[in-house]
ZAMARGU-4260 file (C-alpha; in steps of 0.2 Angstrom, whole numbers, plus 5000, padded with zeros to 4 digits):
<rodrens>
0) 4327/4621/4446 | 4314/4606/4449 | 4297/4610/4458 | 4289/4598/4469 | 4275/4594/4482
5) 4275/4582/4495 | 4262/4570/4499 | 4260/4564/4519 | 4250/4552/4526 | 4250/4539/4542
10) 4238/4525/4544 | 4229/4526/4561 | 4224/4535/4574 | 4235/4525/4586 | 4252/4537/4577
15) 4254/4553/4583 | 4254/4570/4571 | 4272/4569/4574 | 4273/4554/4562 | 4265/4569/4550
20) 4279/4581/4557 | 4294/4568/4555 | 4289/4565/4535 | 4286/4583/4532 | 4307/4587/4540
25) 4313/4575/4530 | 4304/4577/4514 | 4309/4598/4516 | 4327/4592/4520 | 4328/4581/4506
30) 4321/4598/4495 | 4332/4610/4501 | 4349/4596/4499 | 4343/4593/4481 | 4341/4612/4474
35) 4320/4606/4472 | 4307/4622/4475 | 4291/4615/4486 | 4277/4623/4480 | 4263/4612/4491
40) 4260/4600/4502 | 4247/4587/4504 | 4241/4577/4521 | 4230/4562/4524 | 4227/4558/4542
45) 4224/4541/4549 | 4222/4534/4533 | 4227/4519/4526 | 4237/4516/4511 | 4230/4501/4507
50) 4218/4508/4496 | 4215/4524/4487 | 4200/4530/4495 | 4210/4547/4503 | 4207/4564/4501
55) 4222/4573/4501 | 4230/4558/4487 | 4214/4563/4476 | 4216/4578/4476 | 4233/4578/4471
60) 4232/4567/4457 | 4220/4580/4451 | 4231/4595/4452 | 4243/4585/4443 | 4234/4591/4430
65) 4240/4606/4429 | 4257/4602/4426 | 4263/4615/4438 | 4276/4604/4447 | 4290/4591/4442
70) 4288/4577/4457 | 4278/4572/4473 | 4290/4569/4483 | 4287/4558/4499 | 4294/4551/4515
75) 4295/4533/4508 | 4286/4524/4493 | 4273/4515/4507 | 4267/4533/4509 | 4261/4533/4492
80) 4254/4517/4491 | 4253/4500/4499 | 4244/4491/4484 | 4256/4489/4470 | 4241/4488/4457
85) 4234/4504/4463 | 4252/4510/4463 | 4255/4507/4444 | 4239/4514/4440 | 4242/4530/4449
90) 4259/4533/4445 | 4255/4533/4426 | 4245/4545/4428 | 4256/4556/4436 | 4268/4551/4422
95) 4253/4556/4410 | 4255/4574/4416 | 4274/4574/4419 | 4275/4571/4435 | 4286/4561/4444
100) 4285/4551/4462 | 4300/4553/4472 | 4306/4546/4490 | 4315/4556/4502 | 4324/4538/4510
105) 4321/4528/4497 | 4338/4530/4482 | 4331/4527/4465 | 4343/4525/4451 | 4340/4534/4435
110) 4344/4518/4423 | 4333/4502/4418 | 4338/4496/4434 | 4326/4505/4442 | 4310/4498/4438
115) 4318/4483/4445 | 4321/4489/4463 | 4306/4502/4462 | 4295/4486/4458 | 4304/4477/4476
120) 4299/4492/4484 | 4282/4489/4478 | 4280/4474/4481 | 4289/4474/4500 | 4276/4486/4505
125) 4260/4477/4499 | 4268/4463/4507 | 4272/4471/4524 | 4254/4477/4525 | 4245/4462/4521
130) 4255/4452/4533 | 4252/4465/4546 | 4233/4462/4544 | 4235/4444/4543 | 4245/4444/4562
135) 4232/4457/4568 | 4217/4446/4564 | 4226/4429/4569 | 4230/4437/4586 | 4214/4444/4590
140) 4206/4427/4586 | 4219/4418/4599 | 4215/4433/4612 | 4196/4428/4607 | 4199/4408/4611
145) 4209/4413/4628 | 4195/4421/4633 | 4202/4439/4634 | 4197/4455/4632 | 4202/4463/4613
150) 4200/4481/4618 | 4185/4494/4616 | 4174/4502/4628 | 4168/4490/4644 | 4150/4485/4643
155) 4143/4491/4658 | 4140/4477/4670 | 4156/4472/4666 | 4176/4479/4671 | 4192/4473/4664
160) 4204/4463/4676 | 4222/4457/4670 | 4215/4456/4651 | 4198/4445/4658 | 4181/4452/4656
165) 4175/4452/4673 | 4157/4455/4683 | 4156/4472/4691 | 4145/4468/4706 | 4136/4483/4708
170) 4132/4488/4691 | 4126/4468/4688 | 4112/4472/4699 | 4106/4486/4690 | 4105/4476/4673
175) 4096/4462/4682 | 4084/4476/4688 | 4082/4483/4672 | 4079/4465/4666 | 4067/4459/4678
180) 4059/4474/4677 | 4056/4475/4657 | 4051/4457/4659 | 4038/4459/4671 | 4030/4474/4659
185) 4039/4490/4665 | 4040/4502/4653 | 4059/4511/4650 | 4054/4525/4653 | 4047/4520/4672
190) 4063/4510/4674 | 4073/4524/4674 | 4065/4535/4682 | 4064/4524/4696 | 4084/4519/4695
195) 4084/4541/4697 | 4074/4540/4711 | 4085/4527/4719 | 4099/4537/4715 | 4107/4524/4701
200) 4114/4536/4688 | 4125/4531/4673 | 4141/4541/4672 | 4132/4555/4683 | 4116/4558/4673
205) 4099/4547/4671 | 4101/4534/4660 | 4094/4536/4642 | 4083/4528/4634 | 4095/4521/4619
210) 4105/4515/4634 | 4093/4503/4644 | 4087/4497/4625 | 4105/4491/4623 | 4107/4482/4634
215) 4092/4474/4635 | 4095/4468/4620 | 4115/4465/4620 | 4117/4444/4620 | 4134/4446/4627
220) 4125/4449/4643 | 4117/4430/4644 | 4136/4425/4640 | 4137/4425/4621 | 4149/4433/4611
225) 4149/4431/4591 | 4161/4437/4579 | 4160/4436/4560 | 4149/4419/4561 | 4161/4412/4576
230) 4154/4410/4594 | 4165/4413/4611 | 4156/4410/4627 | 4171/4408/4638 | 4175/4428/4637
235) 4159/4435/4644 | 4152/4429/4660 | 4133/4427/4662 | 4124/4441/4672 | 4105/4436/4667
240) 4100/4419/4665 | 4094/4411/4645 | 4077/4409/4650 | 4075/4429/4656 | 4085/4435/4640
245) 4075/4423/4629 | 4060/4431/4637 | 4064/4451/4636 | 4074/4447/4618 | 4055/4443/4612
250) 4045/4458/4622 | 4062/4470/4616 | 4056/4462/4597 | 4037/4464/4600 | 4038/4482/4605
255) 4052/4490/4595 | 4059/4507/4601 | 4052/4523/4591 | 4034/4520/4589 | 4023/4532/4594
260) 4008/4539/4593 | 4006/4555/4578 | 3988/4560/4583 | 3991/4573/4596 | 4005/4587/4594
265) 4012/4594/4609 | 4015/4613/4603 | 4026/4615/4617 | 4033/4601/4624 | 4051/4606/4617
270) 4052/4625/4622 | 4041/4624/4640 | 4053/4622/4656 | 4049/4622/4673 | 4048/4639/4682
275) 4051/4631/4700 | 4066/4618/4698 | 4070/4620/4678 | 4067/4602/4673 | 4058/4604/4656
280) 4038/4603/4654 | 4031/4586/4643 | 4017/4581/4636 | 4006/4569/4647 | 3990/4557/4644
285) 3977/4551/4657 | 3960/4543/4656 | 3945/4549/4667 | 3936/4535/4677 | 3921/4537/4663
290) 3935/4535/4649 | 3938/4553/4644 | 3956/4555/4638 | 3963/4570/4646 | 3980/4578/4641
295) 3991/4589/4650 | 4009/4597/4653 | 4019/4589/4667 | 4033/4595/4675 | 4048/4580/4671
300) 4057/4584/4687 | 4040/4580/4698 | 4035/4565/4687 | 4052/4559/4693 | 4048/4565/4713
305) 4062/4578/4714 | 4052/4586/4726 | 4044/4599/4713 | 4025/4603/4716 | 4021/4611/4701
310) 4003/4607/4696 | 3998/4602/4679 | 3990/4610/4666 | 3977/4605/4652 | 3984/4607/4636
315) 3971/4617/4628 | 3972/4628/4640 | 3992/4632/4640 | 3993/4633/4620 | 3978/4644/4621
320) 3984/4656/4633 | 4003/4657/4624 | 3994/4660/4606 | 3983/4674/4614 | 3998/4682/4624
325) 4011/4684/4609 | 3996/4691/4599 | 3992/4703/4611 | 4009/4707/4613 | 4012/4710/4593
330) 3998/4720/4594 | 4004/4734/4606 | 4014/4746/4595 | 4026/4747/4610 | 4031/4729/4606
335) 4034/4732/4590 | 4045/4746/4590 | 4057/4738/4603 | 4056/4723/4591 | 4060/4735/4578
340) 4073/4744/4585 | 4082/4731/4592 | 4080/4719/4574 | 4089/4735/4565 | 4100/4737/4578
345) 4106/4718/4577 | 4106/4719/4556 | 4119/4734/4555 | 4130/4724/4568 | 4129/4709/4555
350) 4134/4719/4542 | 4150/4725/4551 | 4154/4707/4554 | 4152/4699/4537 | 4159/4680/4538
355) 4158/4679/4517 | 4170/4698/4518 | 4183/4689/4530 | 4185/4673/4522 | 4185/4683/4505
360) 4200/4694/4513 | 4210/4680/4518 | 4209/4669/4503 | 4216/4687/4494 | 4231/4685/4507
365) 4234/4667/4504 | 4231/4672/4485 | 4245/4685/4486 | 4256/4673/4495 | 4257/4661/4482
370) 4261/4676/4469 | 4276/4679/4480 | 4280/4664/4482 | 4280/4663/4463 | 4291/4678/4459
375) 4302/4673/4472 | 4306/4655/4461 | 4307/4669/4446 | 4320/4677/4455 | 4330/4661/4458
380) 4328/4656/4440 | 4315/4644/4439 | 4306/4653/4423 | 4295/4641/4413 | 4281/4638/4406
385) 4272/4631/4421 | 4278/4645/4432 | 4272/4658/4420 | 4254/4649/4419 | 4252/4648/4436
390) 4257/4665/4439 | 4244/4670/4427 | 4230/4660/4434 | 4235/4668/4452 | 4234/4687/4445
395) 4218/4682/4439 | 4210/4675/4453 | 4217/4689/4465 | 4207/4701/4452 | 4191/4690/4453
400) 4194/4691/4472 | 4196/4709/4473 | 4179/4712/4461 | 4169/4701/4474 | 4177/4708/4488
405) 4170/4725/4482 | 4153/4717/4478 | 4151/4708/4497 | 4156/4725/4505 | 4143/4734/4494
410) 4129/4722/4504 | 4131/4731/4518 | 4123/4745/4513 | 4108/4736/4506 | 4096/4732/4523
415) 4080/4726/4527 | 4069/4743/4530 | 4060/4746/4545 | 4043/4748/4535 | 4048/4726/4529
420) 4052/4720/4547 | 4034/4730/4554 | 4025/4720/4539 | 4032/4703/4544 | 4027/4704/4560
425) 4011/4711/4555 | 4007/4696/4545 | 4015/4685/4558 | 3997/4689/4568 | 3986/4680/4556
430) 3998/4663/4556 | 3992/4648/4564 | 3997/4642/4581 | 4008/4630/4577 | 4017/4642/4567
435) 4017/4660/4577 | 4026/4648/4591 | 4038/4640/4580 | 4043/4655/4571 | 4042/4667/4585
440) 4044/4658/4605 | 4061/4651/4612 | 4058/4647/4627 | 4045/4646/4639 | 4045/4649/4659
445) 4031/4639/4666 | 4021/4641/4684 | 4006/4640/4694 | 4001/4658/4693 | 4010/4665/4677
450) 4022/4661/4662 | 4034/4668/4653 | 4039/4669/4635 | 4054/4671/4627 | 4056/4678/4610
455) 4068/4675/4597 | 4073/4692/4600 | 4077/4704/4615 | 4059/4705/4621 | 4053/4694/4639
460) 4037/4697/4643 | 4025/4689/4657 | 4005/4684/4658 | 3999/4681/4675
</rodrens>
């Protein structure tokens, strides 16, 4: 009886999974018509065929190798390839390890003839996809000249009307804010939070800062649209004028997005929230009237008026405070022994719940499934060689699965003691700042009169 797997793929993501469904019920159909044992099945997914470059193919080529099945049977020739020269050179090699490519639709005569019509098929599908490509391109260029839209997402500013890019009103105004403003010196970051404070969001949330960059820099905006070396200017209607563009394009080039300064670090700008309305805690800068720089935390949601009053705090001060209040608390042996406690409780839970164990057990079941499988294609007569190897190979990995089964389950019994975890935290006393809050603080609850702290572990504890 012959063997075979079956190969699978569909090109985009425009066709459904039931494209993969459809080849797959034809291809077993095919199988079970023609007395042929499927022993695996490969899948690519919104790939194309007009290269090689696919997973799924690759792989199987490989397993070819090892000559454990007769054919790769597939829905139609195209499936396998749509390049006739990547074709040949992949269906010698299948050849190379006695394998054979086989169409489930697609009748194949075994005489010379063959090589005739297989070439036809060949060369129908290189031809089919290249002059798909060539209509694609030629009609997206004609939607280009009419001025219509070719798809994607809407530039914001901007909404779609009977295929024509129009200008959304409202939103126009808030790119000609965000323009006027950057061009008159704003900085992003002031912009938006005065478009929060008037209430502009963007899709229900403040705008980012990647946001307000791009479209301070997106030419489409002053009515220019290029594509691969080709300029349109009939599909995007101007919202800011050249002479304001021109203007930000040089300020945007001048004061490129990312730099800042390396000098201070904020220890906890990215842990510290606010403990009146929840909006995080940043670092902030300002100057004395005899020049002194001063630096502080800053509630975010009062630098953006939200009607929080938390007062700021001098930097020194807070990281000072949060150093001195996890040392005193790893110094109190009650800490300790909660920590402790809860760390060895936490360990033996992990060890129940081994992720290495279960995947180990189920590539054992899927192990003795393929065995089964085997001895069942024994049983119907398909005794060779190949079967016989890969029956062996099987036995063997279910063994090696079994030894390191026995080895992962044989983990759990070795823990941490609780003499270890006391020492880490022990030596955790004499890190550095920046380390004891890295390693030990998730989150803190800033206000006026006290904070809390947040370990990574079931400990909260308070410091007025």
């Amino acid at each position: 009886m012959k063997t075979a797997v079956i190969y699978a793929r569909y090109s985009s993501d425009n066709q459904s999974e039931q494209s993969i469904e459809g080849q797959l019920h034809v291809c077993e159909d095919y199988a079970k018509n023609n007395d042929i044992i499927l022993l695996d099945t490969y899948i690519d997914r919104a790939m194309t065929g007009t290269n090689d470059n696919r997973p799924a193919f690759q792989q199987m080529l490989k397993d070819s190798k090892k000559r454990e099945w007769d054919y790769v049977l597939v829905y139609k020739f195209d499936r396998f390839s749509r390049n006739k020269y990547e074709t040949a050179i992949h269906k010698k090699t299948l050849r190379d390890n006695g394998v054979k490519l086989m169409s489930a639709t697609e009748y194949l005569p075994d005489t010379p003839e063959r090589i005739i019509i297989e070439s036809m098929f060949e060369g129908y599908a290189e031809y089919y996809s290249a002059e798909l490509s060539q209509k694609v391109r030629r009609g997206m260029k004609e939607t280009r000249l009419k001025g219509n839209f070719t798809g994607g997402n809407v530039l914001y500013g901007y909404k779609v009307e009977n295929h024509k890019v129009i200008i959304d009103d409202t939103k126009a105004e808030v790119v000609r804010y965000i323009y006027s403003q950057y061009a008159s010196g704003v900085y992003v970051k002031d912009i938006i939070d005065s478009l929060t404070a008037k209430g502009i969001l963007n899709k229900g949330k403040p705008f980012a800062r990647n946001t307000i960059y791009n479209i301070l820099k997106n030419e489409k905006y002053s009515g220019i649209y290029r594509h691969k070396g080709e300029v349109f200017d009939n599909m995007y209607p101007a919202i800011i004028d050249d002479k304001t563009f021109d203007k930000v394009r040089k300020l945007t080039n001048k004061n490129k997005y990312g730099k800042r300064s390396t000098e201070v670090s904020y220890l906890l700008s990215t842990r510290t929230v606010c403990g009146y309305c929840g909006s995080r805690i940043t670092g902030e800068t300002g100057t004395s009237k005899l020049g002194d720089v001063k630096r502080y935390y800053k509630c975010f949601g009062r630098k953006r008026k939200n009607g929080c009053t938390k007062t700021m705090v001098r930097k020194d001060t807070l990281e000072k405070l949060v150093a001195d209040s996890i040392i005193q608390e790893l110094n109190s042996p009650n800490t300790i022994d909660s920590i402790v406690k809860a760390l060895l409780k936490m360990q033996e839970s992990n060890n129940k719940n081994n992720p290495l164990l279960s995947l180990l057990i189920k590539e054992r079941n899927q192990t003795e499934t393929v065995i089964n499988n085997i001895m069942d294609a024994i049983e119907k007569g398909v005794v060779t060689n190949t079967t016989a190897k890969r029956l062996k190979e099987n036995e063997q990995k279910l063994e090696n699965l079994e030894r390191k089964i026995i080895i992962e389950k044989s983990k759990t019994s070795v823990q941490l003691t609780e003499k270890e975890i006391r020492q880490f935290y022990e030596k955790a006393l004499h890190m550095e700042e920046k380390m004891l809050i890295h390693y030990l603080v998730k989150q803190i609850v800033l206000y006026d009169d006290k904070i809390e702290i947040k370990f990574y572990h079931p400990l909260t504890t308070s410091s007025d």
